[in-house]
C-alpha positions in Angstrom: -8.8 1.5 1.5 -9.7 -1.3 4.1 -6.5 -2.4 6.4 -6.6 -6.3 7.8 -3.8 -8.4 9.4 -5.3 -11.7 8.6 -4.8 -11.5 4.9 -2.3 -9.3 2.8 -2.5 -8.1 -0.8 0.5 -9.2 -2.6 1.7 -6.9 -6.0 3.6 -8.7 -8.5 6.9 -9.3 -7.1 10.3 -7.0 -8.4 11.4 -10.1 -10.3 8.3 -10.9 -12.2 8.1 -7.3 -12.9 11.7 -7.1 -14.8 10.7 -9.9 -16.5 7.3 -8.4 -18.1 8.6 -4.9 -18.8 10.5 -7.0 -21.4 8.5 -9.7 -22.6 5.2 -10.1 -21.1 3.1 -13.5 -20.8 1.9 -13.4 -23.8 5.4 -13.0 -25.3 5.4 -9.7 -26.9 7.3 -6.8 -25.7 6.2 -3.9 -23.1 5.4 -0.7 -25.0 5.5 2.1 -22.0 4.0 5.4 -22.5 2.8 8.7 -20.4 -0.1 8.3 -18.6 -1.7 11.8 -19.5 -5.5 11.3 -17.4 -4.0 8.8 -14.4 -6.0 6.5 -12.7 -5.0 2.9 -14.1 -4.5 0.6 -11.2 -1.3 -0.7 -10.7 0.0 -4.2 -10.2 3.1 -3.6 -8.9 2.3 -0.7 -5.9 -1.4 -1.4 -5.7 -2.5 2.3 -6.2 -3.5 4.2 -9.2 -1.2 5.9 -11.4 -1.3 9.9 -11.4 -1.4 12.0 -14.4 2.1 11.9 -16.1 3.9 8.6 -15.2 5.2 6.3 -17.5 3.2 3.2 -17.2 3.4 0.1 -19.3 0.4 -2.4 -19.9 1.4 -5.9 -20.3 -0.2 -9.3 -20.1 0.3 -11.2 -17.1 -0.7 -15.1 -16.2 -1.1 -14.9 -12.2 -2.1 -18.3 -11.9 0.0 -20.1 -14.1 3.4 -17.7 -12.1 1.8 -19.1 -8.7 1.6 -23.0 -10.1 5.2 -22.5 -11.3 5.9 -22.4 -7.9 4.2 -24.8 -6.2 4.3 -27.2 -9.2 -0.3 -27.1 -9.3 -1.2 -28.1 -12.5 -4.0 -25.7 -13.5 -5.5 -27.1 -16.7 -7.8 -24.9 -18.4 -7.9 -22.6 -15.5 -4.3 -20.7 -16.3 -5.3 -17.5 -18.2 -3.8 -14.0 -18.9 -5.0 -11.0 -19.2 -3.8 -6.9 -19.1 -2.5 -5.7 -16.2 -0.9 -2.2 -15.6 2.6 -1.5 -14.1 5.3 0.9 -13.9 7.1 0.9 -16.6 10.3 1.2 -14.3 11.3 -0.3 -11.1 9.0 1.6 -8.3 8.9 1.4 -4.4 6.0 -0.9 -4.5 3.0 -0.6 -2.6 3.3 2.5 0.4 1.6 -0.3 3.5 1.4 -3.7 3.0 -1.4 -4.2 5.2 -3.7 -2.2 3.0 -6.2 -4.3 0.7 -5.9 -1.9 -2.0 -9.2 -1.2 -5.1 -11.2 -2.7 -1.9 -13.9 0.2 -2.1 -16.0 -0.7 -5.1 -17.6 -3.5 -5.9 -14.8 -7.0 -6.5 -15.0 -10.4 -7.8 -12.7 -12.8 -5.1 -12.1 -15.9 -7.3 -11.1 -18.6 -4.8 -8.8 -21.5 -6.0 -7.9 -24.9 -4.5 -3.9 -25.8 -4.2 -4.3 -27.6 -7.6 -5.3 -24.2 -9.2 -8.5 -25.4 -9.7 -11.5 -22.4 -9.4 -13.2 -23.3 -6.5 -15.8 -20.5 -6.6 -16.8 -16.8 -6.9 -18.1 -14.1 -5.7 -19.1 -10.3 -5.8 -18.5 -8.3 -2.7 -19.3 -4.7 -2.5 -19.3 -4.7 1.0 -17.5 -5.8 4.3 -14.4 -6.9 1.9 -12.2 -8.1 4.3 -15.4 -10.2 5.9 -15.7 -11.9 2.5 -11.7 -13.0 2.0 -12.1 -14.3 5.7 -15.1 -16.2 4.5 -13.5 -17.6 1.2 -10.0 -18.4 3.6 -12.5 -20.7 6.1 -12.7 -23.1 3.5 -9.6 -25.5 3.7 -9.4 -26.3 0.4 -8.8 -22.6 -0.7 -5.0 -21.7 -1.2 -5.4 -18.5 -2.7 -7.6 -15.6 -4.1 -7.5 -13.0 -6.9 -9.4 -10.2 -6.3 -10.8 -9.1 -9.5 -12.3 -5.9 -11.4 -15.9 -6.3 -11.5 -16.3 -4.2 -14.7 -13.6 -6.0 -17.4 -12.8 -8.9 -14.6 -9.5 -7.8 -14.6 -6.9 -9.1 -12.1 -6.2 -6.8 -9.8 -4.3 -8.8 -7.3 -3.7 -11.8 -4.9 -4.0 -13.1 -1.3 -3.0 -16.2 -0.4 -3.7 -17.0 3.7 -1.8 -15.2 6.6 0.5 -13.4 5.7 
């Protein structure tokens, strides 16, 4: 994992969390189950599951959660997708200042305070370079970092700390 102080990955917070292991986005219900082969990435403590926890996958709306707010009003541009999580309450992630999933290839999807997409792009290098570089834009009030291979959300910055 890659550690920076300029910009911190946030996990979705306790209270969304409780919230989507009953009902997630897409208003059905979370079905948990064992994990039996590990590896899903987890929303909630940024690290991959291991072999044998109870896990939950749920749909999640990031952008639309964030707009709630700050009261943006992102159109077209609130989606959902499948996220994983604990299926109960965890520690969360184990250092804050970790960018967590940073070491393969990522989509940062920049958006302006209105929740509009201001841009992408694929970085499979120098990550913590690249969200500097998307943060020198003024207009860009936060990122998800994104799954190259299902473009997956896998989590969000938003500047400083």
């Amino acid at each position: 994992m890659t550690t920076t102080t300029a910009h911190t990955a946030r996990p979705i917070t306790p209270e969304v969390l409780r919230s989507l292991r009953v009902t997630d986005d897409a208003g059905r219900p979370a079905v948990p189950y064992t994990d039996a082969e590990g590896g899903a990435p987890l929303r909630c403590c940024l690290r991959r599951s291991a072999p044998g926890e109870r896990i939950a996958l749920v749909s999640y709306a990031p952008l639309r959660r964030w707009a709630a707010g700050t009261g943006a009003r992102p159109g077209a541009y609130d989606e959902q997708g499948p996220v994983f999580v604990h299926a109960e309450d965890c520690a969360g992630p184990a250092d804050p200042a970790e960018l967590p999933f940073a070491n393969a290839p990522r989509v940062l999807r920049r958006y302006s305070r209105e929740g509009r997409i201001l841009g992408g792009r694929l970085v499979t290098a120098d990550f913590p370079d690249a969200l500097a570089e998307a943060f020198a834009d003024p207009e860009v009030a936060l990122v998800h970092v994104r799954a190259v291979e299902y473009g997956c959300f896998l989590y969000e910055v938003r500047r400083g700390r």
